[in-house]
N, C-alpha and C positions, 0 to 999 in steps of 0.2 A: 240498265244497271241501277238498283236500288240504294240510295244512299244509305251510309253507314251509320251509327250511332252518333259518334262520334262527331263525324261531319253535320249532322242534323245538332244536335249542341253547339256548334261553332255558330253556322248559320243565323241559329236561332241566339244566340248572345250578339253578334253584328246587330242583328236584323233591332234589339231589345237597345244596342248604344243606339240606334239611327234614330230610333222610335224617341228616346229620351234626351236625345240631343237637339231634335224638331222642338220638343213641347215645351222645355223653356231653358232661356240663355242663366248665363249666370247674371248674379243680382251687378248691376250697374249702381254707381255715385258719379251724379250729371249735375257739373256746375255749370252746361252749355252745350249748344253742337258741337263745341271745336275742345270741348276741356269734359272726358269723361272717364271713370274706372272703371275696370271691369274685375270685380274682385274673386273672380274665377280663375284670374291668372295665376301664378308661381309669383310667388310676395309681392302682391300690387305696390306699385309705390305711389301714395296719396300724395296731398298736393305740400306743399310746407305754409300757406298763407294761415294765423292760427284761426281762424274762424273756419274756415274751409275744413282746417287738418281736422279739427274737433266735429263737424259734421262727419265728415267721414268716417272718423272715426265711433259716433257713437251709433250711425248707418250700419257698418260693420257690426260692430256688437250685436245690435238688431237681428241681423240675418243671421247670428252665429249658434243662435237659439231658436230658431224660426219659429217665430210667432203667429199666433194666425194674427190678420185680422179685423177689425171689429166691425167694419163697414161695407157692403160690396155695393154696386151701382152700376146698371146696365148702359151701356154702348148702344145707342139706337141710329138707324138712318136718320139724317136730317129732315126737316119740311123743305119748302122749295128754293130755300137759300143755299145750298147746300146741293148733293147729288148721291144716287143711289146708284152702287158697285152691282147689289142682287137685295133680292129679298131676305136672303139667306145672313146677309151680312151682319157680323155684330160682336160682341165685345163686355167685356164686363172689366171695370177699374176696384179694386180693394185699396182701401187705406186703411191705416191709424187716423183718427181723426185729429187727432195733436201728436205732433213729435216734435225735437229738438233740433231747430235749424232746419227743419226745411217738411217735405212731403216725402213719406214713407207710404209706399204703394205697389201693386204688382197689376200689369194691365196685360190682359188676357184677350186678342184681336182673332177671330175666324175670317172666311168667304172674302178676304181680299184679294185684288189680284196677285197671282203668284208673282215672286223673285220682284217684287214692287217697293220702292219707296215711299214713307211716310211721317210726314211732319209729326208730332204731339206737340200737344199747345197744352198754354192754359187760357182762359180766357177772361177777364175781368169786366166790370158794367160799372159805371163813374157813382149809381145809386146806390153800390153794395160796398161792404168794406172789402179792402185788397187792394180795388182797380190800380190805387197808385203807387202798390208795391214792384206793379211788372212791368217791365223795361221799355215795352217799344206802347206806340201810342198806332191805334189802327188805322189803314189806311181812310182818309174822308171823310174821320173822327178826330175830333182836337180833346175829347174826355176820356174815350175808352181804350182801352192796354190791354197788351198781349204777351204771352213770353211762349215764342217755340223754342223747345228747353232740347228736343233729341229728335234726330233723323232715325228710324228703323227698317227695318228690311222683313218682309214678309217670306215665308221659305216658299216652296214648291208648290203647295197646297194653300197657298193665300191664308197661311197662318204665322200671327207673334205670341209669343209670351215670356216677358221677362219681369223680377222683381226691381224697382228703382228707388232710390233714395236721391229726390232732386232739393239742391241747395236752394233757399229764398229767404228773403228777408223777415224777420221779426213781424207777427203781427195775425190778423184775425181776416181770414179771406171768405169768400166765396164767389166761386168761379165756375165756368165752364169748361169741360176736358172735353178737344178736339181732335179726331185725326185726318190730317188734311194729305190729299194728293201732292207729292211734287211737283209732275206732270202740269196740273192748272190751280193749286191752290185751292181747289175748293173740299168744304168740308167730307167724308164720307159715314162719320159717326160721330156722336157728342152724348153729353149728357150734359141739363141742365145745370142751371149755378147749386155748389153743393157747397158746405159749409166745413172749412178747416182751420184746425191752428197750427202755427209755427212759434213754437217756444222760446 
C-alpha cells in the first residue's frame, strides 16, 4: 500500500525536526562542568552573581541576533601526543575574537565516536598571555594551565554542534582549544594557540 500525501508530509516534517535537532544544540552559558545554561529552555534562569548575571546576559543578547562570526579555525588530529579517532575526524571552532566577559563561539565536531563523551578545554602556555588566567595548572607542569570548561556528548553519528558563550577572566589570551576523550584523557583534536580577548 502506497503511502498517502499526507502521511509522506508528516514523515517527512519528523524526519526535518530529527535532522535539525542532531546538527546543533541550543546556545549554552558555561561558567563550568557542573554550572551551565542552556538558553533553549522555557525562561532560563541565569545565575544572580552580578558579573556572571551580566555575561549571561549580554551572551544572550549575542545569540538573539545571531551574528555571524568573524573568525573560524579548524579542529585537526593531534601529532603523537595526542590520538587519532579516524582520518576522517575533525572539527571547526568560530569565535568573536573580543567579547565581553568571556569567549563567544560555536564549535562544530564530525567522525567521533558515536553516543561518546568529551572534555573541551582550553589550553594556555606560561610564554603567551592567558596561561594565568585558567584555573588548573597541568598535570607534571608547575607553569602551564588549563580550564575543561564543558563535558559533551556526540549523537549517533559521532557528531556535536553547539553555540557557547564560556565565562573567563578579563584579559588578553592565547590558547589552545582541545577535545579530549573521557575514556583516557587524551587529546582527539585541537587547534593551535589562537589569539582572544575577553573584555
Amino acid at each position: 500500500m502506497k503511502p498517502t500525501l499526507p502521511s509522506l508530509r508528516h514523515a517527512l516534517a519528523i524526519c526535518a525536526l530529527l535532522v535539525t535537532s542532531r546538527l546543533a544544540a541550543n546556545p549554552l552559558v558555561v561558567f563550568g562542568k557542573q554550572e551551565f545554561y542552556d538558553l533553549g529552555a522555557p525562561a532560563p534562569q541565569g545565575p544572580t552573581e552580578p558579573d556572571k548575571k551580566a555575561f549571561f546576559e549580554a551572551y544572550k543578547g549575542d545569540r538573539s541576533v545571531h551574528p555571524s562570526y568573524e573568525t573560524a579555525l579548524d579542529l585537526i588530529n593531534p601529532p603523537s601526543w595526542g590520538k587519532t579517532i579516524s582520518t576522517q575526524t575533525h572539527g571547526v571552532i568560530q569565535i568573536h575574537p573580543s567579547f565581553a566577559g568571556g569567549l563567544a563561539c560555536r564549535l562544530t565536531l564530525d567522525g567521533l565516536l558515536p553516543d561518546h563523551d568529551y572534555i573541551l578545554t582550553l589550553n594556555g602556555n606560561p610564554a603567551l598571555p592567558g596561561n594565568d588566567l585558567f584555573l588548573s595548572a597541568v598535570p607534571g607542569s608547575a607553569t602551564e594551565r588549563y580550564y575543561d570548561f564543558l563535558i559533551v556528548k556526540s549523537d549517533g553519528q559521532g557528531h556535536y554542534e553547539a553555540d557557547m558563550g564560556i565565562c573567563l577572566k578579563r584579559g588578553l589570551y592565547k590558547a589552545r582549544c582541545y577535545v579530549k576523550d573521557t575514556s583516557d584523557f587524551r587529546i582527539v583534536l585541537y587547534h593551535d594557540y589562537f589569539p582572544f580577548e575577553v573584555k
